[in-house]
C-alpha positions in Angstrom: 2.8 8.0 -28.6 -0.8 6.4 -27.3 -3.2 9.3 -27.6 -7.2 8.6 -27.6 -9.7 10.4 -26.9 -12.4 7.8 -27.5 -14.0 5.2 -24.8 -10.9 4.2 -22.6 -10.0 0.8 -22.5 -9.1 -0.6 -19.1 -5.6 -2.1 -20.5 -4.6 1.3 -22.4 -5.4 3.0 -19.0 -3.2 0.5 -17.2 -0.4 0.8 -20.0 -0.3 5.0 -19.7 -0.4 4.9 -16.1 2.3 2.7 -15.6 4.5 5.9 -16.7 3.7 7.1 -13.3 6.6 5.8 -10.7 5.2 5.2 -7.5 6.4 3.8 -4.1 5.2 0.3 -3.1 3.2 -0.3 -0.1 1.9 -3.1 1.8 -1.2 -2.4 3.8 -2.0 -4.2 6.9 -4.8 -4.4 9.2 -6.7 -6.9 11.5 -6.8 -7.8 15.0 -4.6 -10.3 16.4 -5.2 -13.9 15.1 -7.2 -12.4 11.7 -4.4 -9.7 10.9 -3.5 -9.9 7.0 -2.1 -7.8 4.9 -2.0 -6.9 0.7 0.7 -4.9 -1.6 -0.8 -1.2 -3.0 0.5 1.6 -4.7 -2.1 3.6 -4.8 -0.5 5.5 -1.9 -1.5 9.4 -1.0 -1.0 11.7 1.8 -4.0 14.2 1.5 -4.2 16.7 4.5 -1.2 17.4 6.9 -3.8 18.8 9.4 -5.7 17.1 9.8 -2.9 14.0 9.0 -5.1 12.1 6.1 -3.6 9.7 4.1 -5.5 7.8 1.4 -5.3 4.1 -0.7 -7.5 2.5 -3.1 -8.3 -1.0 -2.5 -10.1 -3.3 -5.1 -14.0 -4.4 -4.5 -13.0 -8.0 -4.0 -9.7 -7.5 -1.6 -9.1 -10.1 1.0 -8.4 -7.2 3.1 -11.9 -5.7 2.9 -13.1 -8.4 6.5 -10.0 -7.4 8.1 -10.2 -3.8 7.7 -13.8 -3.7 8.5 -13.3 -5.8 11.5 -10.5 -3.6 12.5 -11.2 0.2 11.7 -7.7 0.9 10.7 -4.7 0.1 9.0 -0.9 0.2 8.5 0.6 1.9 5.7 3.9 0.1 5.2 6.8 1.7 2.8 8.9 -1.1 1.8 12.5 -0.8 1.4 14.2 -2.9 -2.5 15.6 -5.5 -0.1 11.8 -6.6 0.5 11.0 -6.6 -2.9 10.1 -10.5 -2.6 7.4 -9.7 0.4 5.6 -7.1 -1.9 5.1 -9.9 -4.9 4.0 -12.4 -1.6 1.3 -9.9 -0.6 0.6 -9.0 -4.2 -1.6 -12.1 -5.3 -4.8 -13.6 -4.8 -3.0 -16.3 -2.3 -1.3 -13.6 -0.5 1.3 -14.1 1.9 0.6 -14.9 5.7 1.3 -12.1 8.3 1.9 -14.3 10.7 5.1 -15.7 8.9 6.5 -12.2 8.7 8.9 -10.4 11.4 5.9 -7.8 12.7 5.0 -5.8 15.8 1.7 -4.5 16.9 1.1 -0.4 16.7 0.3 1.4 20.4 -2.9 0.7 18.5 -3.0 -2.8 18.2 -2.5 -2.6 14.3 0.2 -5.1 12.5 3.3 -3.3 11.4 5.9 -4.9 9.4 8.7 -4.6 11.7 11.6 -4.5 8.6 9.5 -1.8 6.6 11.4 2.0 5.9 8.7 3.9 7.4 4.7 2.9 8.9 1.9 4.9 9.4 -0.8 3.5 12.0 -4.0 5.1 10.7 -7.8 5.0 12.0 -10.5 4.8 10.0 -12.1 8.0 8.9 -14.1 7.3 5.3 -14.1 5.8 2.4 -15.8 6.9 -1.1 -16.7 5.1 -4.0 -13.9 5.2 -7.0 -15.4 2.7 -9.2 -14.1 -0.9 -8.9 -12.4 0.4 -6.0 -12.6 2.0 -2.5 -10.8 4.9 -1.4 -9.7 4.6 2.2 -9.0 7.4 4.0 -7.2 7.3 7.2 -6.0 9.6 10.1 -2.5 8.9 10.7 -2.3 8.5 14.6 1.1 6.8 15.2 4.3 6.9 12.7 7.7 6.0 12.3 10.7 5.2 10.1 14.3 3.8 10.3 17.6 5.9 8.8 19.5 2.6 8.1 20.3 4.6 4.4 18.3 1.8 2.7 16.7 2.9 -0.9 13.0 2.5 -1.2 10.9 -0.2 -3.6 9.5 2.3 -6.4 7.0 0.9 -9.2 7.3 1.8 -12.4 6.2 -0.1 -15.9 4.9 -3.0 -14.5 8.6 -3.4 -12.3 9.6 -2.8 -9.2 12.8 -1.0 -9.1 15.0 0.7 -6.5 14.8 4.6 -6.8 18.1 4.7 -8.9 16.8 2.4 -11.2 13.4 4.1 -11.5 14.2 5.2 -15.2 15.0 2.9 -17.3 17.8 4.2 -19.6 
């Protein structure tokens, strides 16, 4: 067992964490013609009422113009099947929205039109968390699909369907 209780190095962080199993998410944003989008799992809902949700997006994100320009966002659940779009929005190069099967919110947000569930969220604050922002959003549009598909879960540095979430 990893147990310090010294200075915390960034990688040892990373390495403890990663015994957390999260979903994956791919946040969108942007107005039509600029819309882009990046892969997150630092997913939260915070407040049913008001309906808050929350991510944490890194200082240098290619989403930071986007979101800016846009004041708000789409919180996108993927299903496993789109396992292959969360690595192409993962990376520095990420993937282009455009060349993705999306819709546009009542909002005017980008949704990825194969995702399990969206939430369409205005921009309510954000707060410094280091060498990232947290977003915080109020959820004004939603919706998901019952087609029984299993969800994309993260967990030690893989991503998994939710049967497969611990290894055995």
């Amino acid at each position: 067992m990893i147990q310090r209780t010294t200075a915390i190095e960034p990688g040892t962080l990373r390495e403890v964490c990663a015994h957390f199993a999260t979903g994956v998410t791919v946040i969108t944003t942007g107005l039509p013609g600029e819309s882009s989008g990046a892969t997150v799992n630092s997913f939260t809902s915070v407040s049913l009422a008001p309906p808050l949700v929350l991510f944490c997006l890194h200082e240098r994100s290619r989403l930071r113009p986007a979101l800016d320009r846009a004041g708000g966002f789409v919180v996108n659940f993927l299903t496993y099947e789109q396992q292959p779009l969360a690595w192409a929005f993962a990376g520095r190069e990420s993937a282009r929205l455009q060349d993705v099967p999306h819709h546009r919110s009542g909002t005017g947000l980008p949704v990825l039109s194969e995702a399990l569930a969206f939430l369409a969220c205005r921009l309510v604050t954000e707060h410094d968390g280091g060498d990232h922002t947290i977003v915080v959003g109020e959820v004004v549009e939603l919706g998901a699909h019952d087609r029984g598909e299993d969800p994309l879960v993260f967990y030690r540095g893989a991503m998994r369907p939710l049967e497969q979430a611990t290894p055995r």
